[in-house]
C-alpha positions as CSV (number, residue, x, y, z in Angstrom):
1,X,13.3,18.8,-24.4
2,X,13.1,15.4,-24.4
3,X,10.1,13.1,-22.8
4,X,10.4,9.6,-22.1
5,X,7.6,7.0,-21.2
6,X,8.8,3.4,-20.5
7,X,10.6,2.8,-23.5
8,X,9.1,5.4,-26.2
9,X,10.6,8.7,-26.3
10,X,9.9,12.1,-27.8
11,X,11.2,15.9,-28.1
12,X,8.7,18.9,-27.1
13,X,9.0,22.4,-27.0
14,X,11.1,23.8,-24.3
15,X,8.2,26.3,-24.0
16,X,5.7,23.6,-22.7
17,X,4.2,24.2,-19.3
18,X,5.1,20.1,-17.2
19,X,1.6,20.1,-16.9
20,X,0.6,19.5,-20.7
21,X,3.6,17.2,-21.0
22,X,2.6,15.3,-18.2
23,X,-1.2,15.0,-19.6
24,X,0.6,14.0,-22.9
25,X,1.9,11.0,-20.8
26,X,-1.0,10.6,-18.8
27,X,-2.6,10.2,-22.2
28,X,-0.4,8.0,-23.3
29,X,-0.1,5.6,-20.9
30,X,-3.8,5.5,-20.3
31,X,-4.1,4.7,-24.0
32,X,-1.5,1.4,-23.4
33,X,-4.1,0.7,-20.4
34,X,-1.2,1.4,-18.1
35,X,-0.3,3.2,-14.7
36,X,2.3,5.8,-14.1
37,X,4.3,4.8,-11.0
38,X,7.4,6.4,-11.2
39,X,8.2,10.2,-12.1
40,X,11.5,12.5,-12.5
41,X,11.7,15.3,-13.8
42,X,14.9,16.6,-14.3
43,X,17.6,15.0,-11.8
44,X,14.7,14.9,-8.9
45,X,12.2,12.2,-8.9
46,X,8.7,13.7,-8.0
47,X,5.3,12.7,-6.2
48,X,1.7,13.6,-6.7
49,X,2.3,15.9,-3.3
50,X,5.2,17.5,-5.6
51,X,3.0,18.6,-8.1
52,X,1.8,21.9,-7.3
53,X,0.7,25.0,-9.5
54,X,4.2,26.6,-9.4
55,X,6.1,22.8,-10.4
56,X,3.1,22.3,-13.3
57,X,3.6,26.0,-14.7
58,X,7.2,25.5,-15.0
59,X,8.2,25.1,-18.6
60,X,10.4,22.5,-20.3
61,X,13.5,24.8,-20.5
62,X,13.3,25.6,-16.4
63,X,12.6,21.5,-15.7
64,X,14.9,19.3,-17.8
65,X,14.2,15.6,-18.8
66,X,11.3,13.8,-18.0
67,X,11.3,10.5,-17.4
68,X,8.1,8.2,-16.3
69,X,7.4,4.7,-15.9
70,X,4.5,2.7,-16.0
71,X,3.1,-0.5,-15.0
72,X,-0.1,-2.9,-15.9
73,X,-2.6,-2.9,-13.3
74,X,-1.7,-6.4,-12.9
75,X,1.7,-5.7,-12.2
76,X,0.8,-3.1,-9.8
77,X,-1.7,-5.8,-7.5
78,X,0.9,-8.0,-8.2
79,X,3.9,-6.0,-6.0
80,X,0.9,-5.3,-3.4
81,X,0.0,-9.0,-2.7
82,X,4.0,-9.5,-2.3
83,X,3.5,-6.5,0.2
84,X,0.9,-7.6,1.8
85,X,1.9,-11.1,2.2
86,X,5.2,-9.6,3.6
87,X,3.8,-7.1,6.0
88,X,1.2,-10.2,7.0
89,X,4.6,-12.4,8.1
90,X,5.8,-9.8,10.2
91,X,2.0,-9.9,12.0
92,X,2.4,-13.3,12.3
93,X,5.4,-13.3,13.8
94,X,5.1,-10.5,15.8
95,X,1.8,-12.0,17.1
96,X,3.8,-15.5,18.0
97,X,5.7,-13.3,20.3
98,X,2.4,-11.8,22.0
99,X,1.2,-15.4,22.4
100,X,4.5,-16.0,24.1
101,X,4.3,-13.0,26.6
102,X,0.5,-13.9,27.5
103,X,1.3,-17.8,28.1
104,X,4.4,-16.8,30.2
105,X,1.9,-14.3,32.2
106,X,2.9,-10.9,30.8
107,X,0.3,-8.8,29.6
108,X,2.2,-6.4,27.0
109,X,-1.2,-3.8,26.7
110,X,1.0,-1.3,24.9
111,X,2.6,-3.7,22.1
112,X,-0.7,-5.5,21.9
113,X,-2.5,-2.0,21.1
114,X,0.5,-1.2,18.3
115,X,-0.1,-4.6,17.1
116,X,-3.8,-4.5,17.0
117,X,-3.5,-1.2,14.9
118,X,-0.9,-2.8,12.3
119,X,-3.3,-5.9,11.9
120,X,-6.3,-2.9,11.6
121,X,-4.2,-1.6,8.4
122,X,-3.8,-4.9,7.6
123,X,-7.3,-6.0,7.0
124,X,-8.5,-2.8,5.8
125,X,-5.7,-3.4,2.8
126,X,-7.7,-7.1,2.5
127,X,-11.2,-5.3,2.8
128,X,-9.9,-3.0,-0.1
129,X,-8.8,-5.8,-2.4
130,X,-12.2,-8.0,-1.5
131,X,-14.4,-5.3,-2.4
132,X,-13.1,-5.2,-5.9
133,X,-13.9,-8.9,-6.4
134,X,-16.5,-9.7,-4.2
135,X,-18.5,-6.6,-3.3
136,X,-20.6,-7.2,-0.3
137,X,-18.1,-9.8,1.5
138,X,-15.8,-9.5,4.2
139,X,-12.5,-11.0,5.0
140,X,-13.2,-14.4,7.2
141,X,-10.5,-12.9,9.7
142,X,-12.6,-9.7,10.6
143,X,-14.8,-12.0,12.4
144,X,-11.9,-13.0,14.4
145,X,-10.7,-10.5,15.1
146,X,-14.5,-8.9,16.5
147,X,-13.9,-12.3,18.9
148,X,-10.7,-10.8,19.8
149,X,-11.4,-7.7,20.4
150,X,-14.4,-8.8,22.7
151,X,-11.8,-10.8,24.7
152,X,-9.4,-8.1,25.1
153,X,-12.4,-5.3,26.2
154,X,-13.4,-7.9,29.2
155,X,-9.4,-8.5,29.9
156,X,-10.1,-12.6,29.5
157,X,-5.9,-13.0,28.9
158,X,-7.0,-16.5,28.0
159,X,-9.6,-16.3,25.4
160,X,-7.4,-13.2,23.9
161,X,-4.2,-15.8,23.9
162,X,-6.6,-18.7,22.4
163,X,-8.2,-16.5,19.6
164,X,-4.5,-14.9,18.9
165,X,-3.2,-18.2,18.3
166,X,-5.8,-20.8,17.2
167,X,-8.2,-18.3,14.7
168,X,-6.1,-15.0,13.6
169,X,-2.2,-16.4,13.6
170,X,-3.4,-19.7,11.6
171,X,-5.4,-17.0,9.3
172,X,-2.2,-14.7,8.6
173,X,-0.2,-16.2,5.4
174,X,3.4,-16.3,6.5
């Protein structure tokens, strides 16, 4: 059965339970200081939720091809700051629109909850990333957002509009 990683590629036993080839490859790519972050096996591409005894006991000869890619860890932060900084545009503009509503008198408590809760995922993502550089530290715009939650919990429309769109939009990159 053939194994591929990246662009190496190798022939084990049909016999081989996917579990030792896949700590072959975890060995492997661990060696090249490198991530795996794509898996098929066979004609179906699998997750870590795929992997359970009965798919890890299965031998070559039952499984097919396997096929795995990898990435640097640099590579990997590198496709989640493009994420972030994409799901941080759609905040930003979604939040324009909330600024909109509340200047123009409408108070949107049910899309302003949803968006409070994507900006929560948000920042956590950011408090993730910080903590590997700058252990200790928080994101400026969790201060901001304390302000902003403090407006919202007395229902002052205003200061929640002001803080929305003067401190945390300004704050969002976007």
């Amino acid at each position: 059965m053939h194994v591929t990683l990246d662009d190496e590629q190798w022939i084990v036993s049909d016999w081989i339970p996917l579990m030792e080839i896949l700590a072959q490859v975890s060995d492997k790519a661990h060696a090249r200081g490198r991530i795996v972050t794509s898996l098929q096996v066979g004609n179906r591409r699998l997750t870590d939720r795929d992997l359970t005894q009965t798919v890890l006991a299965q031998v070559g000869s039952e499984i097919g091809c396997v096929q795995v890619m990898t990435q640097s860890m640099d590579q990997v932060l590198k496709g989640a700051d493009e994420t972030l900084n994409r799901y941080a545009a759609v905040l930003k503009s979604d939040g324009a629109s909330l600024v909109d509503q509340f200047r123009s008198g409408h108070m949107p408590d049910a899309f302003f909850d949803a968006w409070l809760g994507r900006l929560a995922d948000y920042l956590e993502c950011l408090e993730g990333k910080l903590a590997q550089s700058a252990p200790g530290e928080t994101h400026p715009l969790v201060s901001w957002v304390a302000r902003l939650l403090k407006a919202r919990d007395t229902r002052d429309w205003v200061g929640v509009t002001d803080v929305l769109e003067y401190e945390v939009l300004t704050r969002l990159p976007g």
